[in-house]
C-alpha positions as CSV (number, residue, x, y, z in Angstrom):
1,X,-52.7,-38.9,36.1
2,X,-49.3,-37.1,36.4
3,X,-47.4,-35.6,33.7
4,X,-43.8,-36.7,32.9
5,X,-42.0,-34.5,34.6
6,X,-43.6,-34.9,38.0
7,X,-46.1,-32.8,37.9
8,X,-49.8,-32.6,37.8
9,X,-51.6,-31.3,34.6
10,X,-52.2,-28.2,34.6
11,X,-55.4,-26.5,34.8
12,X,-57.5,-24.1,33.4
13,X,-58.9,-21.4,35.5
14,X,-62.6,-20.4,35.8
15,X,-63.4,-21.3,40.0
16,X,-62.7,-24.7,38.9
17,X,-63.0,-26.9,41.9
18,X,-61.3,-30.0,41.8
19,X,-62.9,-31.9,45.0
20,X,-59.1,-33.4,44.9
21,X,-57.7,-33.5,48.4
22,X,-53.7,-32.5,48.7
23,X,-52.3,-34.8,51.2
24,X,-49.6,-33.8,53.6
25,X,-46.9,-35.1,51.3
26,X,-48.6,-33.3,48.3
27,X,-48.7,-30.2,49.9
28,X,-45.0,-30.3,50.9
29,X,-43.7,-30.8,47.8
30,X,-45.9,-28.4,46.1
31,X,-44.0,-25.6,48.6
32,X,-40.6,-27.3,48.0
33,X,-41.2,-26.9,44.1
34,X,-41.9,-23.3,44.6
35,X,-39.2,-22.5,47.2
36,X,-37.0,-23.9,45.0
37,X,-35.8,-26.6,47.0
38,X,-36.6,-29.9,44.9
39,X,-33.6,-29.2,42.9
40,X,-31.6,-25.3,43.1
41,X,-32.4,-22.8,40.0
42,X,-30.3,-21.0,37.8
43,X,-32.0,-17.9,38.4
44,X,-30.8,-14.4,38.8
45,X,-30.4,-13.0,42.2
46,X,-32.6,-10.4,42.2
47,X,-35.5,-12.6,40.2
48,X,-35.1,-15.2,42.8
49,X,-35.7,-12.1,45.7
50,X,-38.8,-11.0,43.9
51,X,-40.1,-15.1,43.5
52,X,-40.3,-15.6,46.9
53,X,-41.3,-12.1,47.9
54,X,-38.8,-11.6,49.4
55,X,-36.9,-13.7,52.6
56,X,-37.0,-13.0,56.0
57,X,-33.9,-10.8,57.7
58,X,-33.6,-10.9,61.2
59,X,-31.0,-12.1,61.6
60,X,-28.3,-10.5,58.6
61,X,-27.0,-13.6,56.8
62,X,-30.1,-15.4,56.7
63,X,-31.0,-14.4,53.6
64,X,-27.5,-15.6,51.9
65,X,-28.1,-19.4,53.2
66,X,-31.6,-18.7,52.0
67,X,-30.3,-18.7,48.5
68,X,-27.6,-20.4,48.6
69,X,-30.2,-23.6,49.7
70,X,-32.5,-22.6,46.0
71,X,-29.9,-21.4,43.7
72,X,-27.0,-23.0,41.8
73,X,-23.5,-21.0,42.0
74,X,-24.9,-18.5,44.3
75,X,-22.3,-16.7,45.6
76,X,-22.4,-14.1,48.8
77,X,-21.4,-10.9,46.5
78,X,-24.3,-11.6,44.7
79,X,-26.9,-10.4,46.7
80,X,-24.6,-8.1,48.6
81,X,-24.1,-5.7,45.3
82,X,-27.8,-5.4,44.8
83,X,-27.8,-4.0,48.4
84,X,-25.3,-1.5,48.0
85,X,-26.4,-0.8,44.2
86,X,-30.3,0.4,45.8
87,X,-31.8,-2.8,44.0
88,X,-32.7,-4.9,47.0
89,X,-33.2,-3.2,50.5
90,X,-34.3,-4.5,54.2
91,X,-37.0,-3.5,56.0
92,X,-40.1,-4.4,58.1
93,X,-42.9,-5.8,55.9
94,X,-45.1,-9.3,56.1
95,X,-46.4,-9.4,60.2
96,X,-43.9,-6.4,60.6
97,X,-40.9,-8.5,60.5
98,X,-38.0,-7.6,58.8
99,X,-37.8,-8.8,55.0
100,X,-35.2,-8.4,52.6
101,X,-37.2,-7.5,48.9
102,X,-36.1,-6.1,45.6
103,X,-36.7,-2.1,44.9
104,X,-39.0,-2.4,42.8
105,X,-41.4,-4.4,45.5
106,X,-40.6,-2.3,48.6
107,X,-43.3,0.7,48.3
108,X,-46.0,-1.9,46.4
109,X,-45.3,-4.0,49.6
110,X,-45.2,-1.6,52.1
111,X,-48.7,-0.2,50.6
112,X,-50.4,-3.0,50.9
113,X,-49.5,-4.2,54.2
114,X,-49.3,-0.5,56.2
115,X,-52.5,-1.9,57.9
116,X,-50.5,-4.8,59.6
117,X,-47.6,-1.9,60.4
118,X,-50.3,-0.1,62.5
119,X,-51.9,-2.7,64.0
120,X,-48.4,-4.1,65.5
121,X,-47.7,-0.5,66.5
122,X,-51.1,-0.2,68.5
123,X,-50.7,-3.6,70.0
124,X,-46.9,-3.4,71.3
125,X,-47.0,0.6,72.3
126,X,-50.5,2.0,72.4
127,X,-51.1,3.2,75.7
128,X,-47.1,4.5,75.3
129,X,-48.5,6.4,72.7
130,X,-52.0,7.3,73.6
131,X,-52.8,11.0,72.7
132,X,-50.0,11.5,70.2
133,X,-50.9,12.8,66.7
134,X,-49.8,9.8,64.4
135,X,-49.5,12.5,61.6
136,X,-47.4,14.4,63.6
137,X,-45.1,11.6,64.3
138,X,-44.6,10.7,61.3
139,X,-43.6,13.6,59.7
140,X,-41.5,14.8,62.6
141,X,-39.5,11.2,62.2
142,X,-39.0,11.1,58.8
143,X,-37.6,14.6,58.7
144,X,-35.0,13.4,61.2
145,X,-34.0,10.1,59.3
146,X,-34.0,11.6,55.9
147,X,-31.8,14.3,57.6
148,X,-29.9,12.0,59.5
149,X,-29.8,8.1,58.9
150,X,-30.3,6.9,62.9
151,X,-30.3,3.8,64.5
152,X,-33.5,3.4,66.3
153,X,-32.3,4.1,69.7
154,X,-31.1,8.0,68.4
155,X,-33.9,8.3,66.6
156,X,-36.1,7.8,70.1
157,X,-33.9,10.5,71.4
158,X,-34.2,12.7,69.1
159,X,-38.0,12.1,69.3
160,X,-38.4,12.6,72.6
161,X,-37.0,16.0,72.3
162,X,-40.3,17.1,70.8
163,X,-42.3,14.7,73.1
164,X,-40.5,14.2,76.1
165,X,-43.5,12.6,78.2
166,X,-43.6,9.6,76.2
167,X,-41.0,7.0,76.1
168,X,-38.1,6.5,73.3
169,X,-38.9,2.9,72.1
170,X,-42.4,3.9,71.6
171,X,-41.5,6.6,69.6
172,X,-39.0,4.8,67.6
173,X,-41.3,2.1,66.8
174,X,-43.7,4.7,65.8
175,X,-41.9,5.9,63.0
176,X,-40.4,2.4,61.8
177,X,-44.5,1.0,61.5
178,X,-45.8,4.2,60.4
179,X,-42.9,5.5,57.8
180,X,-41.2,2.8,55.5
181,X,-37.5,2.7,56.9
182,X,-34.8,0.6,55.2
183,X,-31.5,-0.3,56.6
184,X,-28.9,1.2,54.8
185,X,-25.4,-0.7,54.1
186,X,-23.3,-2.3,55.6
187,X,-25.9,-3.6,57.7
188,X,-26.8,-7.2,55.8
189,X,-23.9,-7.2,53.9
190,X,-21.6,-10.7,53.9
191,X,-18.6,-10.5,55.9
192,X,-19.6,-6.7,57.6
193,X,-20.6,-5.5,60.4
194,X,-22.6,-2.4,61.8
195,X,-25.5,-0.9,63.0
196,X,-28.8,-1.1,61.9
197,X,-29.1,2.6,60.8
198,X,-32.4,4.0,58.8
199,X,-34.0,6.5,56.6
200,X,-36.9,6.3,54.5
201,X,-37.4,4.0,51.4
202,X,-38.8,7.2,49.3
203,X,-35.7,8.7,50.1
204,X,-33.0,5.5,49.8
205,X,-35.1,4.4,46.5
206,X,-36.1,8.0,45.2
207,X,-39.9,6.6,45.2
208,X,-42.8,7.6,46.0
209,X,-45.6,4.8,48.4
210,X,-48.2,3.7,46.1
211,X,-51.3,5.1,45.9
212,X,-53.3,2.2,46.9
213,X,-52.9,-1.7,48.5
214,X,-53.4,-3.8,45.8
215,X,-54.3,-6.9,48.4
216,X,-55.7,-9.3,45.6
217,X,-52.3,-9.4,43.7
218,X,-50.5,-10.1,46.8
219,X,-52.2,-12.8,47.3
220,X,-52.0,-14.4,44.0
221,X,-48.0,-14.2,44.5
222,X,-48.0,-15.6,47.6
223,X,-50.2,-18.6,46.2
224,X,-47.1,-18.5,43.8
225,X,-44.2,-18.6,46.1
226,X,-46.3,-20.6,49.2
227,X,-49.6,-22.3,48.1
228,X,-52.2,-24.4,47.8
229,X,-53.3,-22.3,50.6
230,X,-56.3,-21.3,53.1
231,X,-57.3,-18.1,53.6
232,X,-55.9,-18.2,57.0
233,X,-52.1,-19.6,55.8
234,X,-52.0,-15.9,53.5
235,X,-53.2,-14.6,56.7
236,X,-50.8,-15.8,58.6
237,X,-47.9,-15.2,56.2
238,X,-48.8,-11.6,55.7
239,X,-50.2,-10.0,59.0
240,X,-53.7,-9.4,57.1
241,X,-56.9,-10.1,58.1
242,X,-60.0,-10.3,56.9
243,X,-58.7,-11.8,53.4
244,X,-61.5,-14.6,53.2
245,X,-63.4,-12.2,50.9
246,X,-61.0,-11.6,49.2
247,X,-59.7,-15.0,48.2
248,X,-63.8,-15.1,47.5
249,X,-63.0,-12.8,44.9
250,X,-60.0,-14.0,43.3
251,X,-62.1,-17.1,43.1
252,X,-62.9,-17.7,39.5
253,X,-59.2,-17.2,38.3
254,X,-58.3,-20.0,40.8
255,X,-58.6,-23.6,41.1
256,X,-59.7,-24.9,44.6
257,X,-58.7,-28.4,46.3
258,X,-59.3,-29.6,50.3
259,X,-56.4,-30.3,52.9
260,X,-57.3,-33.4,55.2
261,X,-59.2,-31.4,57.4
262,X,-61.3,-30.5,55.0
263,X,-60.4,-26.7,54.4
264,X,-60.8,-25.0,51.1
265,X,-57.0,-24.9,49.4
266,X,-56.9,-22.2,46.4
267,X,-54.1,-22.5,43.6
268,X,-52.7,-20.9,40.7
269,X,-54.3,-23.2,37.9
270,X,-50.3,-23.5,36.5
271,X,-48.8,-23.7,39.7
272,X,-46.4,-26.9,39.8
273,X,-47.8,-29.8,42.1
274,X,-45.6,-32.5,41.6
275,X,-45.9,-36.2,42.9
276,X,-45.9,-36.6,46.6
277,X,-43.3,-39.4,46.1
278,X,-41.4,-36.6,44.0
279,X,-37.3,-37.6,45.6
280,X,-36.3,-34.3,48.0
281,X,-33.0,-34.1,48.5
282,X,-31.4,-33.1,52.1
283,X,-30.7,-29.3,52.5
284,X,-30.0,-27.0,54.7
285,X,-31.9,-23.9,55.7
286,X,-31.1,-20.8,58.0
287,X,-32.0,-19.1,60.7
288,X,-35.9,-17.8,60.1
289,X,-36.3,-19.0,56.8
290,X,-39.8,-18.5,55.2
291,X,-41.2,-22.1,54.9
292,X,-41.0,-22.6,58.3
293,X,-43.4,-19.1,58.7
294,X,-45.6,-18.6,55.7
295,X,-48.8,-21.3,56.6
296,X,-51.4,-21.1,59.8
297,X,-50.8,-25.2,59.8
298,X,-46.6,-25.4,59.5
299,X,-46.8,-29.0,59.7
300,X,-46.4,-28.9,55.8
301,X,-42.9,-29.1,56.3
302,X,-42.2,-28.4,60.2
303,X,-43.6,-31.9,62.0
304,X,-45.4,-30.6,65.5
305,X,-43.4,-32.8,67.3
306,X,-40.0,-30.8,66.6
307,X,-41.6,-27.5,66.3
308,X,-40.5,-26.3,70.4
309,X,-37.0,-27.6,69.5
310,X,-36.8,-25.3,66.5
311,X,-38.9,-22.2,67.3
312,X,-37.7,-20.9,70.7
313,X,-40.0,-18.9,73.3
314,X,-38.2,-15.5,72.4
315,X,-38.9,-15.9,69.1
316,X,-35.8,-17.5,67.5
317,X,-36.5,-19.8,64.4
318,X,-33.3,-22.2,64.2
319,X,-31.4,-23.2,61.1
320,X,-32.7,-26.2,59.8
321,X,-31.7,-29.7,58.1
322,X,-34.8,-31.1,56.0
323,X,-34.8,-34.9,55.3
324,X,-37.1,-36.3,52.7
325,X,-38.8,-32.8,52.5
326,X,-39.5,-31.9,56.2
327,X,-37.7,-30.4,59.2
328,X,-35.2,-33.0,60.8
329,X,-33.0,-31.1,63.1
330,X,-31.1,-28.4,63.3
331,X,-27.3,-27.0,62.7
332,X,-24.8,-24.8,63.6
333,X,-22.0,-23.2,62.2
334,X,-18.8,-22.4,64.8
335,X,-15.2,-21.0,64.0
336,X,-12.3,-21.4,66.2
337,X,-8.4,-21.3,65.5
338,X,-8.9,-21.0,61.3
339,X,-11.6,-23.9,61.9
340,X,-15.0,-24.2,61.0
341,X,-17.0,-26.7,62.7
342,X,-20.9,-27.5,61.0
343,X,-22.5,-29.7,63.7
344,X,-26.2,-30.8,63.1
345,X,-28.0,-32.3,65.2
346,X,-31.0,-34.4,64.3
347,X,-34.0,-35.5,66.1
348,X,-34.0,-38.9,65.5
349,X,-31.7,-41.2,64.2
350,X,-30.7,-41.3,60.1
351,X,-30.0,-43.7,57.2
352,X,-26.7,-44.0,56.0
353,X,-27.9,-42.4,52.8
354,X,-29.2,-39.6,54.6
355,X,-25.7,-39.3,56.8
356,X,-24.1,-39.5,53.7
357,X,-26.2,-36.9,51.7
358,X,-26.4,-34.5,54.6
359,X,-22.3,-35.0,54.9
360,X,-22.0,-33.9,51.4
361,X,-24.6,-31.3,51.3
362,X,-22.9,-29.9,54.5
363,X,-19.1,-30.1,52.8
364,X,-21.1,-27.7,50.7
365,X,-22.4,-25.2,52.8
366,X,-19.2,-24.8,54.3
367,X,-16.8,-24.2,51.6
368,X,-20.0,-21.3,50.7
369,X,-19.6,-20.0,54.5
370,X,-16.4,-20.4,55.7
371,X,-14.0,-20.9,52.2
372,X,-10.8,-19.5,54.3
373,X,-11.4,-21.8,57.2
374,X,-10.6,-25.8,57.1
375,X,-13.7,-27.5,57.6
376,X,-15.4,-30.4,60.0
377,X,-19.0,-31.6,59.8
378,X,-20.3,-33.5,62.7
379,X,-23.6,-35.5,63.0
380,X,-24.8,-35.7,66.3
381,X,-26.6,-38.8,67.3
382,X,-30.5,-38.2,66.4
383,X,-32.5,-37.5,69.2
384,X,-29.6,-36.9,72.1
C-alpha cells in the first residue's frame, strides 16, 4: 500500500527484511527522490552540498548545473560565495576524483576515504615512486603548498628538486593522494577563470584530519543521498572495498529488499521510495553528475544501450537530458556573436509533450547560463 503522497510507509528499523523486490522503475525513483530531481527543493546551498555529499567537479561548472537541476531559485553566486567565504572547498575525494563538499565534510571525508587516495596513488605511479619514503613526501609537499599555493605541475618541480631521480607527475600526485589539497579560488568560481592552484585543507579550513574513518556513517549517508543499495553500488561510489562487513554491521538499523537479480538492497528505514509510476519531469544534468556514477549497476537511471554515447573512453561523462526519469540524450551549450545556442540531442525520437517540456525546461537553463546572451534551443532528431 502506498501512502498519499507517493511514497511507501515507512519502516521501522531492527534488520527488518522486507523480501520486497525494488524493480528498475522503483529504484530510479527512489534516487530521483533523493537527488532531488522529482520536483527541485527550496533548500539552502550549502545544506543541499552536504545532502548529496557533495557533487562531482571535474569539470568547474558542473557543480552549478548540478543544482540548478535540484533546487528552486538557485542562482550561480550562490555557491560561488560559499567558495570564497572557506564554507565549501574542491578537492579529490570518492574514487579520488574531484568533489566539491562543504567545510565541515572535507577532513571527515578525506579521513575516511585516505585508503582509496593511496591505493589510486600506488596503482597510477608506483613503480614512479618505488623506494621513496611516503612520510617524507608528504611532509616535504605540504610544506611547499602551505608555503606557496602551486599548481600541480610547480609543485612536481619543486619536488623533484629534493628527488630529482623520480619523475614530476609522480611526485605531484603523491602529495595530492597522500595530503588533502583543495583548490583555492577562482578556480570553480562562475564566470572565472584560472588555474587549479593548491594547499592543504588544514591550512585553507584551519582544521585538523580526523582522528579516525568513520566508514559505517558514510555509508549510511550515502544510502541517504544514493540507495537502496548493494554493497558493491557504495563500493563503487566511494573507492572502498571490503564494505560487505560492514553493511553486515549496519544491518539491524536497516531495512533490506532484493533488486531483480536477486542481490541484497539495504535502506534507511525512512528513506522516501515513492511509486514507480511517480510523474518525472524532463531535466537537465551536467557534465559528470553523480547519478550517472554512484551505483556498480548505472542502469538505474543510465539505460546500457546509451551508456558508450554518454561516457566517453577518456573518461568524459556528458551532460545529460533525462526523460521519464532515465538518461535520453545529451546537450550542449555554445555561444557565438551574443548568442547562445542549447542543442540536445536525443537518442531516439520524442513525444510532443516531451519536446515541449524539454523546450521549456531548456528556455530555463539558458536564461540560468547565459542571461546576457539571446537564446535558441534546438532538438536534434532522436537517434541521428
Amino acid at each position: 500500500m502506498s501512502a498519499s503522497n507517493g511514497t511507501r510507509n515507512h519502516l521501522s528499523g531492527g534488520d527488518i527484511n522486507t523480501g520486497e523486490v525494488l524493480d528498475a522503475r522503483a529504484l530510479n525513483r527512489a534516487l530521483l527522490a533523493r537527488q532531488m530531481l522529482l520536483r527541485r527543493e527550496k533548500l539552502p546551498v550549502l545544506e543541499a552540498v552536504e545532502r548529496l555529499i557533495g557533487l562531482q567537479a571535474q569539470a568547474p561548472n558542473a557543480p552549478y548545473f548540478a543544482l540548478w537541476a535540484r533546487l528552486e531559485d538557485f542562482r550561480q553566486e550562490g555557491l560561488s560565495r560559499l567558495l570564497l567565504d572557506k564554507k565549501a572547498v574542491r578537492m579529490a575525494l570518492m574514487r579520488a576524483t574531484l568533489h566539491l563538499v562543504s567545510a565541515s565534510d572535507a577532513m571527515p571525508l578525506r579521513s575516511t576515504l585516505q585508503s582509496v587516495m593511496e591505493r589510486s596513488l600506488k596503482g597510477a605511479f608506483g613503480r614512479q615512486l618505488k623506494g621513496a619514503d611516503p612520510a617524507q613526501l608528504a611532509a616535504f609537499g605540504r610544506s611547499l603548498v602551505e608555503d606557496r599555493p602551486s599548481t600541480f605541475g610547480e609543485l612536481g618541480r619543486h619536488m623533484r628538486e629534493r628527488w630529482p631521480a623520480l619523475q614530476s607527475e609522480a611526485l605531484a600526485a603523491a602529495v595530492r593522494n597522500l595530503v588533502p589539497l583543495v583548490q583555492l579560488p577562482p578556480r570553480g568560481i562562475w564566470g572565472e577563470s584560472g588555474q587549479a592552484v593548491h594547499t592543504s585543507a588544514e591550512r585553507w579550513l584551519g582544521q585538523s584530519r580526523s582522528a579516525e574513518p568513520d566508514t559505517e556513517l558514510l555509508i549510511r549517508r550515502y544510502l541517504a543521498a544514493f540507495g537502496p543499495a548493494t554493497a558493491k553500488d557504495v563500493q563503487a561510489w566511494s573507492g572502498l572495498t571490503g564494505l560487505s562487513k560492514a553493511m553486515e554491521r549496519l544491518r539491524p538499523e536497516l531495512v533490506t529488499f532484493r533488486n531483480p537479480a536477486g542481490d541484497a538492497l539495504f535502506d534507511l528505514p525512512d528513506a522516501p521510495r515513492p511509486d514507480s509510476d511517480t510523474p518525472a519531469e524532463p531535466r537537465f544534468l551536467g557534465e559528470f553528475d553523480n547519478t550517472l556514477l554512484s551505483h556498480a549497476d548505472r542502469g538505474r537511471i543510465l539505460p546500457d544501450e546509451y551508456r558508450s554515447q554518454v561516457c566517453t573512453a577518456n573518461g568524459i561523462v556528458r551532460s545529460t537530458i533525462l526523460i521519464d526519469g532515465y538518461v535520453a540524450g545529451t546537450w550542449k551549450l555554445t555561444r557565438e556573436r551574443g548568442k547562445a545556442i542549447l542543442c540536445i540531442d536525443p537518442f531516439a525520437a520524442l513525444s510532443s509533450p516531451d519536446s515541449d517540456a524539454l523546450r521549456l525546461e531548456g528556455a530555463r537553463l539558458l536564461q540560468f547560463a547565459a542571461e546576457d546572451h539571446s537564446h535558441e534551443v534546438i532538438i536534434r532528431q532522436g537517434g541521428s
